[in-house]
Phi, psi and omega in degrees: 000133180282149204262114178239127246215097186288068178201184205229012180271111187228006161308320191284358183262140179244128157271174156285116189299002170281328191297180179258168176302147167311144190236103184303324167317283192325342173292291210291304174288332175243051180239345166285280183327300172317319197279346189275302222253328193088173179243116195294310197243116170340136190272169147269090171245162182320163134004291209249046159050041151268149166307163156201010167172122164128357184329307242257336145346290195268352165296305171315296174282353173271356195277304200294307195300355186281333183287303206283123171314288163260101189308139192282152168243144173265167165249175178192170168234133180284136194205144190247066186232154186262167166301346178282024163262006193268308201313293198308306163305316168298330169312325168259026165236252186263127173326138142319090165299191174287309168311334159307325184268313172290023177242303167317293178272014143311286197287342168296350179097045183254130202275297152345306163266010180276336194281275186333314182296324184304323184287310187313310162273020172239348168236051174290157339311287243334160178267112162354295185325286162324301157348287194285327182292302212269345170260044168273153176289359196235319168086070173167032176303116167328114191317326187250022137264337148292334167274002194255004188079004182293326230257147201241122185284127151215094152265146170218158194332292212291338181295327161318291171325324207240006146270307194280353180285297189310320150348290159327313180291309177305351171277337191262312184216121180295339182301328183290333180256020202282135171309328162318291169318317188291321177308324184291327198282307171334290172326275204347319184305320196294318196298125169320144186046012177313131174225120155314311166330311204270317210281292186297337168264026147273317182288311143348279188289007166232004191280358121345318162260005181293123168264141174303110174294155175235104160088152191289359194270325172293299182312293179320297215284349191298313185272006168275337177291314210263343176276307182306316166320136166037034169255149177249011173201152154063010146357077167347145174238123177267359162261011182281341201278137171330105184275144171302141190227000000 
């Protein structure tokens, strides 16, 4: 029988710099529901009182106790478990997002992702998402070759080139940084003769007629038209590209 374990000391629990980071909402909900209901399930921590499911717990009662006439006690359990269990466990609690996971094998010394969290924060707005896709070697990286620890960095000049462009764009219209634009240039990339080079300085020079699109599939062909001005060879075939259904 597990031994359950009582107190308002929330000081004496440490986290782990591996966990993901606090999701302040997810705090805010759940210190109402604590405070309506009490707290049904006990956090878990190490030996030596790291968490290892339940951070957003002890945030949650430390947040209600700064206010509360009679401080809530939390409970928790003691487990003789190492930390490479907090990913596997959290998992099966409030969803990871993906910057969660790449912050967890970042900060574990996965080189790969230490390169992806740098990018994500040097090439914002992009969407995480998007990111992890075009600077994958397939340029499609799969969510659970990224949570699984798998995921493989490759920037080169022109994928640089094609974030800070957009980048650029987005200041004139936030729509250029919408995860859909980046995806469609992606497709695009798949396409026989593709040149970044050539896509942007059509897009320069046309930008203006560019319209706002629904979904990356629209966005490519939108752009295959304005890369195809006044080329007479070696043409995008926009119908090699994926239709929306």
């Amino acid at each position: 029988m597990m031994n359950i374990n009582y107190t308002t000391n929330l000081d004496q629990f440490t986290f782990h710099e591996q966990n993901r980071h606090l999701n302040r909402g997810a705090v805010r909900r759940l210190a109402e529901s604590i405070k309506r209901v009490g707290l049904k399930v006990p956090i878990t921590v190490s030996k030596k009182n790291v968490i290892l499911d339940g951070q957003h717990r002890v945030e949650a009662i430390r947040w209600i106790n700064k206010t509360a006439t009679t401080p809530v006690k939390l409970s928790y359990i003691q487990k003789n478990m190492s930390i490479s269990d907090i990913a596997e466990m959290n998992a099966h609690q409030l969803a990871w997002r993906m910057s969660d996971w790449i912050h967890y094998y970042a900060t574990g010394g996965n080189d790969n992702y230490v390169k992806l969290r740098h990018a994500g924060e040097k090439f914002r707005p992009h969407k995480m998402t998007s990111i992890c896709a075009l600077l994958s070697p397939n340029e499609g990286a799969h969510t659970k070759v990224i949570t699984g620890g798998k995921y493989v960095y490759e920037m080169t000049p022109e994928k640089e080139q094609i974030l800070t462009k957009l980048i650029s764009y987005g200041k004139m219209n936030p729509v250029f940084t919408s995860k859909a634009v980046l995806m469609a240039i992606i497709d695009m990339r798949k396409l026989e003769g593709f040149s970044g080079k050539r896509l942007f300085t059509a897009l320069d020079k046309h930008f203006e007629s560019i319209l706002p699109q629904s979904g990356k599939d629209n966005w490519a062909r939108h752009f295959v038209r304005f890369y195809n001005k006044g080329l007479r060879q070696g043409r995008l075939n926009a119908d090699d590209l994926p239709r929306s259904h």
